[in-house]
C-alpha positions in Angstrom: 196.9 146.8 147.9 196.6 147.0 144.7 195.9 143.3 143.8 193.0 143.0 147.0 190.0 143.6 144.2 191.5 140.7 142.0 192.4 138.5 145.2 188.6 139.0 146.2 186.9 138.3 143.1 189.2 135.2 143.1 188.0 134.0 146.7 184.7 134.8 145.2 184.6 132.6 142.0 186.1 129.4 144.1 183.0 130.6 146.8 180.7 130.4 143.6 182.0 127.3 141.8 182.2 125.3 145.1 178.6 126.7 146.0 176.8 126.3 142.5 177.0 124.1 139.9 175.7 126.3 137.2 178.8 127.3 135.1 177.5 129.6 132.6 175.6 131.8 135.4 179.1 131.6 137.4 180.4 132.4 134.5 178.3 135.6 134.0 178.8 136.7 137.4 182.9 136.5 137.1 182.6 138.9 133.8 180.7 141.5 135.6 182.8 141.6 138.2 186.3 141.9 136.9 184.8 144.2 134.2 183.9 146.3 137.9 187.5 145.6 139.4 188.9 147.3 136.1 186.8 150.5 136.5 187.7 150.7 140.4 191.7 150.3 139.3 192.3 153.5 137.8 195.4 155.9 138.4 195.3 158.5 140.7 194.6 161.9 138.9 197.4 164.1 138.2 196.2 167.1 139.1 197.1 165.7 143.2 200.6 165.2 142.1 201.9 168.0 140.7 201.9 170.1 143.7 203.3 173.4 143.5 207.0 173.9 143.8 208.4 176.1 147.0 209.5 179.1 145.6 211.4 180.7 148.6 214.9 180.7 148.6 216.2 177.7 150.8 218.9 175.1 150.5 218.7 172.1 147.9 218.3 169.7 151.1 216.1 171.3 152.6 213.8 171.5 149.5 214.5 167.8 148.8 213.2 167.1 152.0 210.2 169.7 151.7 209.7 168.2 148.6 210.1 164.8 149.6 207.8 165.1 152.2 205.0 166.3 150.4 205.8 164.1 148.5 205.3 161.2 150.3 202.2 163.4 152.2 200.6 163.4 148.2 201.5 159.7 147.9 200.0 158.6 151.9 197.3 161.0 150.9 196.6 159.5 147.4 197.1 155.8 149.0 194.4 156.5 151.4 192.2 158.1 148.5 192.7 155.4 146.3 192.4 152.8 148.9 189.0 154.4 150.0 187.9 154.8 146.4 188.7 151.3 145.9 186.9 149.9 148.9 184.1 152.1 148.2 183.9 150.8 144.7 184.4 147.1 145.7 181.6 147.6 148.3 179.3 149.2 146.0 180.3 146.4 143.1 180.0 143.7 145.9 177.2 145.0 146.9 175.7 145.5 143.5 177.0 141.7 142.9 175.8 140.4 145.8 172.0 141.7 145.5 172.6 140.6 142.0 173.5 137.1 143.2 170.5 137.4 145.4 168.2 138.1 142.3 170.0 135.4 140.8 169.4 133.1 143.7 165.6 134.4 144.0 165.1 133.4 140.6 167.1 129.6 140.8 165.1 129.0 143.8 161.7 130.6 142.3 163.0 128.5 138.8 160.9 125.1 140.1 157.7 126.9 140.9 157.5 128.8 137.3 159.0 125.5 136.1 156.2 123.5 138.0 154.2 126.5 137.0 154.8 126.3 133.5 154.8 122.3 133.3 151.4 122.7 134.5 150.2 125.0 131.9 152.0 123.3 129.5 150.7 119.5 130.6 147.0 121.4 130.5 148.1 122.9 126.9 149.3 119.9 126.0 146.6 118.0 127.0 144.1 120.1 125.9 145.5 120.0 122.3 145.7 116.1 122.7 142.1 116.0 123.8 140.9 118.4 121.0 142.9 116.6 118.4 141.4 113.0 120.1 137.9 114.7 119.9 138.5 115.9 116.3 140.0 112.2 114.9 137.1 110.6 116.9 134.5 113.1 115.3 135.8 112.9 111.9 136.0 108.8 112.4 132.4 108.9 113.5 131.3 111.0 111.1 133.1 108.9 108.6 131.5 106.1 109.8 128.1 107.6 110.6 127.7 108.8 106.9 129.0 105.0 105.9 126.3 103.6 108.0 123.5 106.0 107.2 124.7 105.3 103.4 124.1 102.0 104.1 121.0 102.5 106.4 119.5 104.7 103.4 120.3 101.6 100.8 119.0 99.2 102.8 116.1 101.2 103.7 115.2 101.6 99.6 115.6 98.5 98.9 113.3 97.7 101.9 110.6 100.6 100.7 111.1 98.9 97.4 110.5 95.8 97.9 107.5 97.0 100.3 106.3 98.8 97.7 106.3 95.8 95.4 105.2 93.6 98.0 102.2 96.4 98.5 101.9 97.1 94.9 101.1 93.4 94.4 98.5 92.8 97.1 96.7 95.9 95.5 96.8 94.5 92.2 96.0 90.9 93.7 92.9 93.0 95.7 92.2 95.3 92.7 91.9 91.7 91.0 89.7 90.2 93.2 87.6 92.9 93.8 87.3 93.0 89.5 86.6 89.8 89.8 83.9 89.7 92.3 82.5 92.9 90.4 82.1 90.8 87.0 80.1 87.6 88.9 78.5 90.6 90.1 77.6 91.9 87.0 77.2 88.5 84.7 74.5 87.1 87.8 72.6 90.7 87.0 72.7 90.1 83.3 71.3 86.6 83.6 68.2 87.2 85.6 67.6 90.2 84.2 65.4 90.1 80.7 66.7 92.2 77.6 65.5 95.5 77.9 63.6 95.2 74.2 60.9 92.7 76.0 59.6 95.5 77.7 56.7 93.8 78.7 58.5 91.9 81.2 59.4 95.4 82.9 56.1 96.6 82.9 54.2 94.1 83.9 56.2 90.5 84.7 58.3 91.4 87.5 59.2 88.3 89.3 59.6 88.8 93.2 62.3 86.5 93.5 64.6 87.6 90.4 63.5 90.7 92.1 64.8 90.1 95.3 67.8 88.7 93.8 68.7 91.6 91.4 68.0 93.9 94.6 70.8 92.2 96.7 73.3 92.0 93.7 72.5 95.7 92.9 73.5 96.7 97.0 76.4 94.5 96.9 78.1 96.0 93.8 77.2 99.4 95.6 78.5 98.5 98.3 81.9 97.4 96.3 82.1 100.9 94.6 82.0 102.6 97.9 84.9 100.4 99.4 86.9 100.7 96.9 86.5 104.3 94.6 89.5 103.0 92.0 87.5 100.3 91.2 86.7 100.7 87.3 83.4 100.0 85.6 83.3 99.8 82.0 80.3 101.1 79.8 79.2 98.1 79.3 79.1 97.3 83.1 76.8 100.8 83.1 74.3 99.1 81.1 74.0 95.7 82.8 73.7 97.7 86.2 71.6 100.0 85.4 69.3 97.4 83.6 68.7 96.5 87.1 68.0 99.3 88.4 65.4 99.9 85.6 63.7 96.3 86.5 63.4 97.4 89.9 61.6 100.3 89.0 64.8 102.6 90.0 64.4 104.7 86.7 66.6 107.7 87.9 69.4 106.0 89.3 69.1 103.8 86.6 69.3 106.7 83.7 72.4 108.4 85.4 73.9 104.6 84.7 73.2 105.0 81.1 74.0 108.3 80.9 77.4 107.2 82.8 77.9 104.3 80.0 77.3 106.8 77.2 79.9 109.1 78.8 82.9 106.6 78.7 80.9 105.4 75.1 79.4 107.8 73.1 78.2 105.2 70.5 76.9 102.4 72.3 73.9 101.5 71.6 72.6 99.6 73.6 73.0 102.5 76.6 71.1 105.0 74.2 68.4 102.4 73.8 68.0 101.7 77.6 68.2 105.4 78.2 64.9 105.9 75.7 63.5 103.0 77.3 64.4 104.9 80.7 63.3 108.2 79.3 59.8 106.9 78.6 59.1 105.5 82.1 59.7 108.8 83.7 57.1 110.0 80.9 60.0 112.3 79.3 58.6 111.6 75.8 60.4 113.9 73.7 64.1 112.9 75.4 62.9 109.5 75.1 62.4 109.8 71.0 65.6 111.9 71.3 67.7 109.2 72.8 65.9 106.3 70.8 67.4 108.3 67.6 70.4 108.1 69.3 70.6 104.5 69.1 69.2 103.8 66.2 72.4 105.8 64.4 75.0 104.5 66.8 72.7 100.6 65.8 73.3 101.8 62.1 77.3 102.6 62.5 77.1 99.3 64.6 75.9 97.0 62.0 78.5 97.9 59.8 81.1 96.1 60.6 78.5 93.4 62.2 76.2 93.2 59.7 75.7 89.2 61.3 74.9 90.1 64.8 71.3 88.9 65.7 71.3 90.7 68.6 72.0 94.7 66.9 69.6 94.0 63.8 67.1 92.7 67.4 67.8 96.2 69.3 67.8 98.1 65.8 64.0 96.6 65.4 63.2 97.3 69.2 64.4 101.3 68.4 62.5 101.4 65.2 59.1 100.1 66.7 59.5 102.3 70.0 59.9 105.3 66.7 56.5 103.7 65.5 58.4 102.9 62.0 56.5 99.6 61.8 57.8 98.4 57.9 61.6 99.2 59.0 61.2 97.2 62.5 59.8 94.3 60.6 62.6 94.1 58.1 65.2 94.3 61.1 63.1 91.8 63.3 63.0 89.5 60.2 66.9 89.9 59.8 67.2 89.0 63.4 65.2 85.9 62.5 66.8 85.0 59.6 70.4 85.5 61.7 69.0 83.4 64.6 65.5 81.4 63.9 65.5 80.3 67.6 65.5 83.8 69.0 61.8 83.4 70.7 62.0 87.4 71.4 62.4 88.2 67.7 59.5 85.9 66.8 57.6 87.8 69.8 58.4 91.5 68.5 57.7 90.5 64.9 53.7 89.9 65.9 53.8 93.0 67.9 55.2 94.6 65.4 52.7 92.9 62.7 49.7 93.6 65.1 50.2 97.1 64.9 50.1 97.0 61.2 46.9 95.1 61.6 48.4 92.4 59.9 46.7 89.9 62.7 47.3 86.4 60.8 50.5 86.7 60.6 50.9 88.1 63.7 49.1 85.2 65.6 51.9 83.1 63.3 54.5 84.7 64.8 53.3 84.5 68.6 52.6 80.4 68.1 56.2 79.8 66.9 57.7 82.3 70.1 55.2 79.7 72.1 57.1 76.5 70.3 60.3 78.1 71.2 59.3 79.1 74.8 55.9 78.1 76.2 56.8 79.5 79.5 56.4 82.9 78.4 53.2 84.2 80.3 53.0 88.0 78.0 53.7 86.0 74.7 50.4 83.9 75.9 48.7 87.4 76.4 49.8 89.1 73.3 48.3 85.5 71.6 45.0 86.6 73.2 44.7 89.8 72.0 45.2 88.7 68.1 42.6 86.2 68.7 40.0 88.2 70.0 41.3 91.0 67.3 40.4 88.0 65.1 36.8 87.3 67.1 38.4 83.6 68.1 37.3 84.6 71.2 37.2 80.9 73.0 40.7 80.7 71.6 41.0 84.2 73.4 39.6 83.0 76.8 42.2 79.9 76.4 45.4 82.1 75.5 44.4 84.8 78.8 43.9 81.8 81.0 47.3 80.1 80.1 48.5 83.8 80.8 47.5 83.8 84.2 48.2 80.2 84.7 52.1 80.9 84.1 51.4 84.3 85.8 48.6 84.9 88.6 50.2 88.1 89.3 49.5 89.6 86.6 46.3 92.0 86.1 46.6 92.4 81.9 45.2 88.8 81.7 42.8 88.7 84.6 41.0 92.0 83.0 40.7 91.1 79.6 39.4 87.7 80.4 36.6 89.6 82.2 36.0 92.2 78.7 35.9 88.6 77.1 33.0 87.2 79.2 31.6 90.3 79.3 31.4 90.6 75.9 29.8 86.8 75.7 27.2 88.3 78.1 28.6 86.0 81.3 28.4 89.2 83.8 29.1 87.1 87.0 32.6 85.5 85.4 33.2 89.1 84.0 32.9 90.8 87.6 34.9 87.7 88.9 37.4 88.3 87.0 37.4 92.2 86.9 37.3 92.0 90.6 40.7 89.9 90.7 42.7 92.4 88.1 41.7 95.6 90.8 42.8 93.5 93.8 46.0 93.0 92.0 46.1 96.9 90.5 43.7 99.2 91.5 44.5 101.6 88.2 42.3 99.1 86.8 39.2 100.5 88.5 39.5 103.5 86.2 40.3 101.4 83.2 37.4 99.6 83.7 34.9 102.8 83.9 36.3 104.2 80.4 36.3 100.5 78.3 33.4 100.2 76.0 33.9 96.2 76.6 31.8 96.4 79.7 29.0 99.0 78.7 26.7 95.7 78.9 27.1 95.0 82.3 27.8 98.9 83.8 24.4 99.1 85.3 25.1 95.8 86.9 24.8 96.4 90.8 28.3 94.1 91.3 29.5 96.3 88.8 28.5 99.6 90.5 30.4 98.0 93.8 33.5 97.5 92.1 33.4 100.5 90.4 32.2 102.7 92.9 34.4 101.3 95.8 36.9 103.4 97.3 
């Protein structure tokens, strides 16, 4: 009986190595039991065999056999202890083995599904981790190549704004050019038809309608560039021109902030401080006008410095210095001019005017008949002849100078009323209301001339006289 445990537990592992397959848990299963079997096999305890000796007085047989028979009463007794303990151990040990083997089992045949289980969380891990790692190659490779092609993008792209810009840069200059360009015929066509400022007769009185006309639609056309284009740059000299026709058109304020515009950019020019005097005195600003003619005479003085052979400075220098009523010093510039440039017909013509006002008439008249040689065209030059004649009582000679006047010039009301002072004075009233008539049709101001000029006190009780006169 004693080997039945071990005999069990050998039944048992050949059950378990035929059954499974999986040697280590087998393995595991064998220890615990035989480390169970060795707990179940231990001796009986001594304190059931040492059973009390008889102590009555009896035969040594008959205690042998006492003896012997509780002996072998201990020995059945302690068999059938043992054997119970034993069973009862290798049921509780089997048992405990057997639900152990059923764990065991419930876990091998669970193993898949956590294995499956597992595989699955793993495959989704994994996975995930692949995908993330994908996404994070791909991003850093886009990225990579997203900042290569914005790199290039942004190259290409200043290269293209570059070369835009140049492309853009030179159509504004080529337009800036053009625009200069068509802004200089502008201004050279103005300074052709337009007469030098110092004649000024020719502003006051010989206005031509068609250089009129002319001047008026190159004056709205170079407006009309400024205001398309504001960068477009006019030089002081460009001032001067431009507002020289404003000034022959009678636009005296525009045409002062020109000059004033021209002095600004050229403090000592000239030629804008003389054409601002000149400006000065049409709006009847006498003392700016003497002012800004001082002006101009010292920047002429600084000019003629360094040009002490320009014609055309000593010409404005004499112009200044007769609108300053310093006659001597205007005649020794004008004859400078002359001597500079002997075919200058203005000179010649500012040279009388400036001798007539010294009364110096014969030479004056001189004067006037060579500006004639030089231009015969010139109708005030004719009229300014007329006046030193009749200044010189050559008055048929005055009659002939006034009506050469109005022959170049019919517009023009100077000639037509001192013709008729002439023919008044010769005592011929009907061609001196004839002719006094024509100068008020042209310019009424006349009419009030005509009422304060001693020339016609020997024809004002004349009845045509009265009516011309009188008429309202």
């Amino acid at each position: 009986m004693k080997n039945q445990p071990n005999t069990l537990l050998v039944h048992l592992g050949i059950f378990l190595q035929m059954r499974f397959k999986h040697k280590i848990l087998i393995s595991l299963i064998l220890s615990m039991l035989v480390t169970t079997s060795a707990i179940a096999q231990k001796r009986p305890s001594q304190e059931k065999l040492s059973a009390p000796l008889p102590t009555d007085p009896v035969t040594k047989s008959e205690a042998l056999t006492v003896v012997k028979e509780e002996f072998e009463k201990v020995k059945l007794e302690n068999n059938l202890e043992i054997r119970e303990r034993v069973q009862n151990e290798v049921d509780r040990s089997f048992g405990w083995t057997m639900g152990l083997i059923q764990i065991l089992l419930a876990v091998l045949a669970a193993l898949p599904i956590f294995a499956s289980i597992f595989l699955l969380l793993l495959r989704g891990s994994i996975k995930n981790q692949i995908v993330e790692e994908f996404k994070k190659e791909i991003k850093e490779k886009l990225e990579k190549e997203v900042k290569h092609a914005l790199k290039e993008i942004d190259e290409r792209s200043k290269l293209q704004i570059d070369n835009l810009l140049k492309v853009s840069n030179k159509r504004v200059e080529d337009l800036l050019t053009e625009v200069a360009k068509k802004k200089d015929d502008i201004i050279e066509r103005i300074d052709r038809l337009v007469p030098e400022t110092s004649k000024k007769d020719d502003f006051q009185k010989s206005v031509d309608s068609d250089i009129l006309a002319q001047v008026q639609e190159l004056t709205a056309r170079l407006d009309m560039l400024q205001d398309s284009y504001p960068n477009l740059v006019l030089t002081a000299t460009d001032y001067v021109k431009k507002g020289k026709a404003l000034l022959y058109k009678s636009s005296y304020e525009e045409a002062l902030t020109d000059f004033e515009k021209a002095i600004k950019l050229k403090p000592d020019d000239p030629e804008a401080w003389l054409n601002k005097g000149f400006t000065l005195g049409k709006l009847k600003r006498n003392n700016e006008e003497i002012t800004a003619y001082e002006e101009a005479l010292n920047a002429y003085e600084k000019a003629i410095e360094p040009k002490s052979d320009d014609p055309k400075t000593w010409f404005n220098k004499g112009f200044m210095l007769l609108e300053l009523k310093r006659h001597e010093e205007a005649l020794n510039a004008f004859k400078k001019t002359i001597e500079l440039n002997p075919y200058d017909p203005d000179a010649w013509f500012n040279k009388g005017i400036v001798l007539s006002n010294l009364k110096r008439y014969e030479e004056a008249l001189v004067a006037y008949e060579k500006a004639i040689e030089l231009n015969p065209h010139d109708p005030k030059t004719w009229f300014n002849k007329g006046i030193t004649l009749g200044n010189l009582k050559r008055n048929n000679e005055e009659l002939a100078a006034y009506g050469k006047a109005i022959e170049l010039n019919p517009d023009g009301p100077d000639a037509w009323f001192n013709k008729a002072c002439c023919f008044s004075l010769n005592g011929d009233t009907s061609l001196a209301i004839q002719n006094l008539k024509q100068s008020i049709d042209i310019d009424s101001t006349f009419r009030d001339k005509a009422k304060k000029d001693p020339d016609f006190d020997n024809i004002r009780n004349n009845t045509g006289f009265k009516e011309i006169i009188e008429k309202n």
